[in-house]
C-alpha positions as CSV (number, residue, x, y, z in Angstrom):
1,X,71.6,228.6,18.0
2,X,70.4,225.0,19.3
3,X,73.2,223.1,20.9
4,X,73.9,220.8,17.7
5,X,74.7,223.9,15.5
6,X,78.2,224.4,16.8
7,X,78.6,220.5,16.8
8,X,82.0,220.0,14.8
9,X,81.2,217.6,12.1
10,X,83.2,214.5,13.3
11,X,81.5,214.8,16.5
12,X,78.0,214.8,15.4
13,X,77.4,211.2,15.6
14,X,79.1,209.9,19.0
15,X,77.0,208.1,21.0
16,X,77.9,209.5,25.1
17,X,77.3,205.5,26.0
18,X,80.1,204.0,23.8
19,X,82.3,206.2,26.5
20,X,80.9,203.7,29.5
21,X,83.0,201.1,31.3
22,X,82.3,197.6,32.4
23,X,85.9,195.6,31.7
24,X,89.1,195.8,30.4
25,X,88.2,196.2,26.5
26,X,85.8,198.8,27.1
27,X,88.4,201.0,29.2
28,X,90.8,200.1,26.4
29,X,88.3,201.6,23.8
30,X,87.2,204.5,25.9
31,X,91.0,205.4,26.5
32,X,91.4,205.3,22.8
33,X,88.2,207.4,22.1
34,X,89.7,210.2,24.8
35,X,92.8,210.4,22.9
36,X,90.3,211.4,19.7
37,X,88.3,213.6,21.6
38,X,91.5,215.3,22.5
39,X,92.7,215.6,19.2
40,X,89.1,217.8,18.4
41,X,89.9,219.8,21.2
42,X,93.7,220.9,20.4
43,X,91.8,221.8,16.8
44,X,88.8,223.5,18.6
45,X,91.5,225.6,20.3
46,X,94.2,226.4,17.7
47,X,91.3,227.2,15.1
48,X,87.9,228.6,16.7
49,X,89.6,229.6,20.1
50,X,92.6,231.1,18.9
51,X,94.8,229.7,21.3
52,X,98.7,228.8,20.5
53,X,99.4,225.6,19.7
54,X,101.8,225.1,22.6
55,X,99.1,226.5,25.4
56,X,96.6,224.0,23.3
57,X,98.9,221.3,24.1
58,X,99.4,222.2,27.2
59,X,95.7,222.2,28.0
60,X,95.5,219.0,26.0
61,X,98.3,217.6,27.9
62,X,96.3,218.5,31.4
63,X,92.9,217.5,30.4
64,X,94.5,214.2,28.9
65,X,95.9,213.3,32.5
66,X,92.7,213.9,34.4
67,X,90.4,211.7,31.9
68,X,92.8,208.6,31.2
69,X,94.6,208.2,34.5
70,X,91.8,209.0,36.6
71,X,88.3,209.1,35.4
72,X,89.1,206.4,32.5
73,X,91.6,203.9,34.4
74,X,90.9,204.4,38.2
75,X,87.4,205.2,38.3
76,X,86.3,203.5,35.9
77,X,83.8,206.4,34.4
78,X,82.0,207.4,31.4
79,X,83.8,210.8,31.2
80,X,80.1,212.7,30.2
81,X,78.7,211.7,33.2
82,X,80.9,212.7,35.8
83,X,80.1,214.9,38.7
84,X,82.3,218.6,39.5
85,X,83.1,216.8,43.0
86,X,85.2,214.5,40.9
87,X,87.7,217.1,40.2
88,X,87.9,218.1,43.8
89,X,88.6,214.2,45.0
90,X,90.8,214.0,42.2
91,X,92.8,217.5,42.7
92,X,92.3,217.3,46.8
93,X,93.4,213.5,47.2
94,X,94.2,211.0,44.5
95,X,96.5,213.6,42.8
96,X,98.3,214.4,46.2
97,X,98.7,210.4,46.8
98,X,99.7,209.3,43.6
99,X,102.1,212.0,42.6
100,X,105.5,211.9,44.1
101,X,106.0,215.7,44.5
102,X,102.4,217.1,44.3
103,X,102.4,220.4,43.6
104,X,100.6,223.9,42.8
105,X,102.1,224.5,39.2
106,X,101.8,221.1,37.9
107,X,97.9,220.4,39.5
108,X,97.1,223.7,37.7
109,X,98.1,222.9,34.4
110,X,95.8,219.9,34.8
111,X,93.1,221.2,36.2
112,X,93.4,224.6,33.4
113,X,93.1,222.0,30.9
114,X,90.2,219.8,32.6
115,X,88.4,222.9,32.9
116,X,88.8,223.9,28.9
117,X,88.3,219.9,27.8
118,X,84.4,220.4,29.6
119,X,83.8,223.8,28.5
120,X,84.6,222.3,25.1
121,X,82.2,219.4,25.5
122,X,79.8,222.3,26.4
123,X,80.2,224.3,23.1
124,X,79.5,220.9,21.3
125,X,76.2,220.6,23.2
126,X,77.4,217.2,24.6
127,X,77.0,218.1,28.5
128,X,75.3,221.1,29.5
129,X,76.9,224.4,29.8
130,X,75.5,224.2,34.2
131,X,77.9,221.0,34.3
132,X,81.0,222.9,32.8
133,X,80.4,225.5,34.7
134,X,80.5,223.6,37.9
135,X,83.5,221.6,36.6
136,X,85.2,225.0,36.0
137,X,85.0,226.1,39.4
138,X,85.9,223.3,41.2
139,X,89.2,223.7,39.0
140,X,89.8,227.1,39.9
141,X,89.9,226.5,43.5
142,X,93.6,226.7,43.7
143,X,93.7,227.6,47.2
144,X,91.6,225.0,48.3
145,X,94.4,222.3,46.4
146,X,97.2,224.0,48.0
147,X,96.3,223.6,51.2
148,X,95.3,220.0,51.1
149,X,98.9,219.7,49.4
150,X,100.5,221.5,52.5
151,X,98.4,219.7,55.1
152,X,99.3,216.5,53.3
153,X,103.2,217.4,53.7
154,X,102.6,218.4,57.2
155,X,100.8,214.8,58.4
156,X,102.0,213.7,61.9
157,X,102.1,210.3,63.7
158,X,97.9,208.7,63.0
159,X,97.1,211.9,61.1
160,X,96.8,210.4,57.6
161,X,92.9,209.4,58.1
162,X,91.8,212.7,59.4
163,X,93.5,214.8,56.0
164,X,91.9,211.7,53.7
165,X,88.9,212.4,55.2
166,X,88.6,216.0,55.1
167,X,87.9,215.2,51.0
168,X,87.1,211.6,51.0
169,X,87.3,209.4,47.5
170,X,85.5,206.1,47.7
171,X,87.6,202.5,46.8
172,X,86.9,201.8,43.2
């Protein structure tokens, strides 16, 4: 089968650049365009997958907070391009800062559904199958998160710089 065969029909024709960002109109547009590409995947799940429609949303839900609070509005990304070490700055620092009780159970749920949002893009032959693989992993590594999340509760005295630097996320 060549990667455009399992292409779902209202995805044949995006163009992977209209998802870059250079100001506030594009990250406007590529925030709305996520919330569409979100909507494919909820009916890629429920229809072709087989999933329920509340784990769908769920994943949906998960994938939705990864792309448009971190990747879309902080980073500043085109969401095909990104590296797997994005999910590990994102579930091994930004999440633990930014959240007010980081925890295990909720960073999975976001991470389970980054992980089916990039195999998804996958089956559409819109990244490569080696890229949502590597995506996948760096989701799954649940014990790495939870022990960033303990070390972060457990910071003494000057010990913030050593924990934000044992998984580093560049200043946007």
């Amino acid at each position: 089968m060549t990667p455009s065969a399992g292409i779902s029909h209202l995805l044949q024709g995006l163009n992977k650049t209209d998802y870059n960002i250079d100001n506030l109109d594009d990250e406007i547009r590529v925030d709305k365009l996520s919330v569409t590409l979100l909507r494919h995947l909820y009916q890629d799940l429920t229809k072709q997958s087989k999933v329920s429609p509340v784990q769908a949303g769920e994943f949906c839900h998960g994938a939705d907070y990864f792309l448009r609070e971190f990747i879309i509005a902080d980073r500043l990304e085109n969401l095909f391009a990104i590296k797997a070490i994005r999910i590990r700055q994102f579930a091994g620092h930004w999440y633990i800062i930014r959240t007010t009780e980081p925890n295990l159970k909720e960073l999975q749920s976001i991470l389970s559904g980054t992980a089916e949002f990039y195999l998804f893009l996958a089956r559409q032959g819109l990244i490569t199958e080696e890229a949502a693989d590597e995506i996948t992993a760096q989701c799954q590594d649940l014990s790495y998160y939870q022990q960033r999340i303990e070390d972060f509760w457990n910071i003494k005295n000057d010990g913030y710089d050593s924990w934000r630097q044992a998984c580093p996320l560049e200043p946007t």
